[in-house]
BAGULUM-332440 format. One record per residue (C-alpha): residue number from 0; residue in one letter; x, y, z. Coordinates in steps of 0.001 Angstrom, whole numbers, plus 500000, padded with zeros to 6 digits. Example, Ala and Ser with C-alpha at 12.3 -4.5 7.8 and 13.67 -1.06 7.14 Angstrom:
REM BAGULUM-332440
{pos 0 | code a | px 512300 | py 495500 | pz 507800} $
{pos 1 | code s | px 513670 | py 498940 | pz 507140} $
//
This chain:
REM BAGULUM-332440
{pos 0 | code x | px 499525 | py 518246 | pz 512019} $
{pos 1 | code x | px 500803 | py 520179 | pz 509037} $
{pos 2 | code x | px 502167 | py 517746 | pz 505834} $
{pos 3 | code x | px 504317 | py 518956 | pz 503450} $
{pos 4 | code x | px 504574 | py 516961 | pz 500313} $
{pos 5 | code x | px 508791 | py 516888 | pz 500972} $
{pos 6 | code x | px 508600 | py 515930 | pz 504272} $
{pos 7 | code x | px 507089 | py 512348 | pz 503281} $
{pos 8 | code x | px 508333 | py 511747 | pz 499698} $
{pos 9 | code x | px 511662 | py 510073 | pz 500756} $
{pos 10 | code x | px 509453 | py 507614 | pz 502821} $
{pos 11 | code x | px 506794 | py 507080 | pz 500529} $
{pos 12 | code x | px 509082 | py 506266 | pz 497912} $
{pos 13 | code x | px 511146 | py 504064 | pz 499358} $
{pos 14 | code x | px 507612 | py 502041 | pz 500918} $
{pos 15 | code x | px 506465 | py 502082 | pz 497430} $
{pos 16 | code x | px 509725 | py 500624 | pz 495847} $
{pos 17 | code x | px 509601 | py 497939 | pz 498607} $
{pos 18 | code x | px 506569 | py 496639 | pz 498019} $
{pos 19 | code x | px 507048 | py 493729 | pz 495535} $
{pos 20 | code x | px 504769 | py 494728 | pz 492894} $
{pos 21 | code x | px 506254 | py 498464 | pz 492356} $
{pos 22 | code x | px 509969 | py 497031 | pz 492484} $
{pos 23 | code x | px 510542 | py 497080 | pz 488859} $
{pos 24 | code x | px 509253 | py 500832 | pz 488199} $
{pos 25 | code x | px 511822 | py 504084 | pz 488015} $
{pos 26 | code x | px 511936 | py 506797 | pz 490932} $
{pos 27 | code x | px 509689 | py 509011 | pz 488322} $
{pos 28 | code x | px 507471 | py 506368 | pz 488033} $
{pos 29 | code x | px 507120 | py 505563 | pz 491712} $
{pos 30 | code x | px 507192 | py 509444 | pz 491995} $
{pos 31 | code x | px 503971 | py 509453 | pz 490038} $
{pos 32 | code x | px 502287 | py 507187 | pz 492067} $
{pos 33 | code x | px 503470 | py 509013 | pz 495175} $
{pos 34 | code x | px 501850 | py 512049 | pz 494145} $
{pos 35 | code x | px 498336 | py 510594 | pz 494205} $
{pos 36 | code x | px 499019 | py 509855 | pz 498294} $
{pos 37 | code x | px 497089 | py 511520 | pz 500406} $
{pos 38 | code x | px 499157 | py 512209 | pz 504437} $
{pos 39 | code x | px 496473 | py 512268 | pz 507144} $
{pos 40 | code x | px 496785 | py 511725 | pz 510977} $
{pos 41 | code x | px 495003 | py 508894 | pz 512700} $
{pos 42 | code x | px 494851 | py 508927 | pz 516462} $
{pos 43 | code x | px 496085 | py 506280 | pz 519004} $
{pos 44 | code x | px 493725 | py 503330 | pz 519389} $
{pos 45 | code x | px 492131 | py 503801 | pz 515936} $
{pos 46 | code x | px 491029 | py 500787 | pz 514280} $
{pos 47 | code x | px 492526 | py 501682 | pz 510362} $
{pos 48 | code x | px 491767 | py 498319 | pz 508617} $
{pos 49 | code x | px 489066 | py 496168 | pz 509540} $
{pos 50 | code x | px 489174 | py 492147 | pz 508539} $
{pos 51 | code x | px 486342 | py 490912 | pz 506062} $
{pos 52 | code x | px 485424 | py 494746 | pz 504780} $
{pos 53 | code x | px 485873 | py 495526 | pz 501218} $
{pos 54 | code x | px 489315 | py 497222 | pz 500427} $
{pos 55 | code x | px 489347 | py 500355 | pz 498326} $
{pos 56 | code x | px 493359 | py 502237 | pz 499295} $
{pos 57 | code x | px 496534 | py 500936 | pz 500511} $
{pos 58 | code x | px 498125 | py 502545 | pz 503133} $
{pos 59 | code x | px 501898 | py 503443 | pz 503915} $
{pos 60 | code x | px 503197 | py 504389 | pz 507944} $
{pos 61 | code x | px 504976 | py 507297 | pz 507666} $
{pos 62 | code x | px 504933 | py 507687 | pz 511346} $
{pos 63 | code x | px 503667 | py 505704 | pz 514033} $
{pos 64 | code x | px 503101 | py 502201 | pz 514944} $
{pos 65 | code x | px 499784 | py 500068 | pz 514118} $
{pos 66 | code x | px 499440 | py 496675 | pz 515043} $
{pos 67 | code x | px 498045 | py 494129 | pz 513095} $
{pos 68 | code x | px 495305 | py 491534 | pz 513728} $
{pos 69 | code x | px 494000 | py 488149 | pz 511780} $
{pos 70 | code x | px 491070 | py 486047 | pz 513362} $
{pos 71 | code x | px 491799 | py 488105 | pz 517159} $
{pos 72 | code x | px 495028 | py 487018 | pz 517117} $
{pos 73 | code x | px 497843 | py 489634 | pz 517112} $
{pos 74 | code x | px 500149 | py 488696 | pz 514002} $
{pos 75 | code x | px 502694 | py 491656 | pz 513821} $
{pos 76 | code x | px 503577 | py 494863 | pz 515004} $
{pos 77 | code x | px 504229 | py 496833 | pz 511947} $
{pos 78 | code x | px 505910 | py 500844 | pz 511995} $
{pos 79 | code x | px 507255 | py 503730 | pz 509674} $
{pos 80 | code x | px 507396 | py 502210 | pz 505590} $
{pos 81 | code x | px 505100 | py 499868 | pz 506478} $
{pos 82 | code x | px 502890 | py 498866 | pz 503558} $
{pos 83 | code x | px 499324 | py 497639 | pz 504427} $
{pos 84 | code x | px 495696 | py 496880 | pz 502137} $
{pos 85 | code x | px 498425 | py 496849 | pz 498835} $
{pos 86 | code x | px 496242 | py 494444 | pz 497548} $
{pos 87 | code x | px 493023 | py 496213 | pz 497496} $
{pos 88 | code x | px 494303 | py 498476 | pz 494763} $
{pos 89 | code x | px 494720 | py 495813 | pz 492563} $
{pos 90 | code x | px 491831 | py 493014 | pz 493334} $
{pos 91 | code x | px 488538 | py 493604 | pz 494505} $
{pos 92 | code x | px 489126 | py 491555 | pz 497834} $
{pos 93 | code x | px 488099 | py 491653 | pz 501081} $
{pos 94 | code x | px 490459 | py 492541 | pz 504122} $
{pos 95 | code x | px 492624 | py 489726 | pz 505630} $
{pos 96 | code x | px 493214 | py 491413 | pz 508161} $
{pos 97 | code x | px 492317 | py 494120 | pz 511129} $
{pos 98 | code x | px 495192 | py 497120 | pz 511491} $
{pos 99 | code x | px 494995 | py 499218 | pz 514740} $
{pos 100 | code x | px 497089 | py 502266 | pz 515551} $
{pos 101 | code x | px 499263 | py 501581 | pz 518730} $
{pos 102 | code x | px 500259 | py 505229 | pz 518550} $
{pos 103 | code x | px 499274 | py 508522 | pz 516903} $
{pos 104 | code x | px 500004 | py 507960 | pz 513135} $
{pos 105 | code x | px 500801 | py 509499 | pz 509861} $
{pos 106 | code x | px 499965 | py 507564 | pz 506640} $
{pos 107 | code x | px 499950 | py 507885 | pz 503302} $
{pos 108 | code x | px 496468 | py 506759 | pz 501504} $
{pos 109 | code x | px 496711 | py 505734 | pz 498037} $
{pos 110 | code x | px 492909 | py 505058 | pz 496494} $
{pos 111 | code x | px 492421 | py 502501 | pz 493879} $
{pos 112 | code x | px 490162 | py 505024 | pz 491782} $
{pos 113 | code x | px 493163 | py 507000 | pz 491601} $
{pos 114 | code x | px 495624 | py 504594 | pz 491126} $
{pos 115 | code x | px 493505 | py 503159 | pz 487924} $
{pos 116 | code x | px 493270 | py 506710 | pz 486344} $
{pos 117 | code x | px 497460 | py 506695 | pz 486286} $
{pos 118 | code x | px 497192 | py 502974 | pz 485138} $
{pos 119 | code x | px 494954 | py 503994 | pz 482129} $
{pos 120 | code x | px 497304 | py 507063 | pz 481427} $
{pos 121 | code x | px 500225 | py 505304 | pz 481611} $
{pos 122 | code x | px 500618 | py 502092 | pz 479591} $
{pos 123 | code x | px 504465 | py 502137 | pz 480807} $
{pos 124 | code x | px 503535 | py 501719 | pz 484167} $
{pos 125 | code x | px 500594 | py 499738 | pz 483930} $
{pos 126 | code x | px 502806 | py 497265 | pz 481787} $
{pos 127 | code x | px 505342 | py 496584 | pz 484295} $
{pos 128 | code x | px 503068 | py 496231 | pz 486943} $
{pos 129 | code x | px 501654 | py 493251 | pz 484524} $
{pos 130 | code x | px 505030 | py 491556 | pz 484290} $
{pos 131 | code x | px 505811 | py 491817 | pz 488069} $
{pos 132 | code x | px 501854 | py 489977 | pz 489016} $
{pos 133 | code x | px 502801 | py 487257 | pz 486171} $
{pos 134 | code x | px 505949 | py 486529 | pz 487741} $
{pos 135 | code x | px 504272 | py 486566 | pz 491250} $
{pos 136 | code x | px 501181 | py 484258 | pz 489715} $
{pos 137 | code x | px 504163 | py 482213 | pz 488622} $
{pos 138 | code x | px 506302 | py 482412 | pz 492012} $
{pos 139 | code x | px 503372 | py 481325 | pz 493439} $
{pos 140 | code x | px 502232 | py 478380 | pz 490983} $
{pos 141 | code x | px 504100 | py 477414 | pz 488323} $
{pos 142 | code x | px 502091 | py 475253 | pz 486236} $
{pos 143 | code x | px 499956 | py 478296 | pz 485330} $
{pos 144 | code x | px 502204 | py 480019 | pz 483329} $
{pos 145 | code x | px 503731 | py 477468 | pz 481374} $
//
């Protein structure tokens, strides 16, 4: 399948601006990070993620559904904007889960070598990405950040 950069923007950037972390940053901002996507095509039955592997891109469903697995158990059924692996750009952690495509799919791959090249050229960015994982540190426990 052909990708054109316009055909996926919309979706990317709206995936991106839904994902927690990137909720504070401006459409130029998110458009920044949407440039260093790469679209490919995964076929049906294709195991994307796999649980307990080391994480190196994130991944957004442009089309397509993928299902999602934790310890063999099906735990959601997940389709276009989807975010999945967000984490791995920013920590070094291993998958917490297995993704499979439950039909043909186009993503969006964002790699974490990329994404910490715009991170070092962009201390805007970079900053309010610090201030949104403080306030989730703190969401998540309090004491630490008082």
């Amino acid at each position: 399948m052909v990708h054109t950069r316009d055909m996926t923007t919309n979706t990317t950037i709206a995936a991106l601006a839904s994902i927690e972390l990137f909720a504070g940053l401006s459409k130029k901002e998110l458009a920044a990070i949407d440039r260093l996507m790469t679209p490919i095509d995964i076929k049906a039955g294709k195991e994307v993620i796999k649980e307990g592997t080391a994480g190196r891109e994130a991944f957004i469903i442009v089309e397509g559904t993928a299902s999602v697995w934790r310890d063999g158990k099906l735990i959601a059924s997940v389709g276009k904007g989807a975010v999945l692996g967000e984490v791995a750009l920013l920590a070094n952690r291993s998958r917490t889960a297995t993704v499979q495509a439950e039909t043909a799919m186009t993503v969006e791959v964002l790699n974490r070598r990329e994404f910490e090249q715009l991170l070092d050229q962009s201390p805007a960015i970079t900053r309010k990405l610090l201030v949104a994982t403080a306030k989730r540190v703190h969401q998540l426990e309090p004491s630490m950040l008082s």
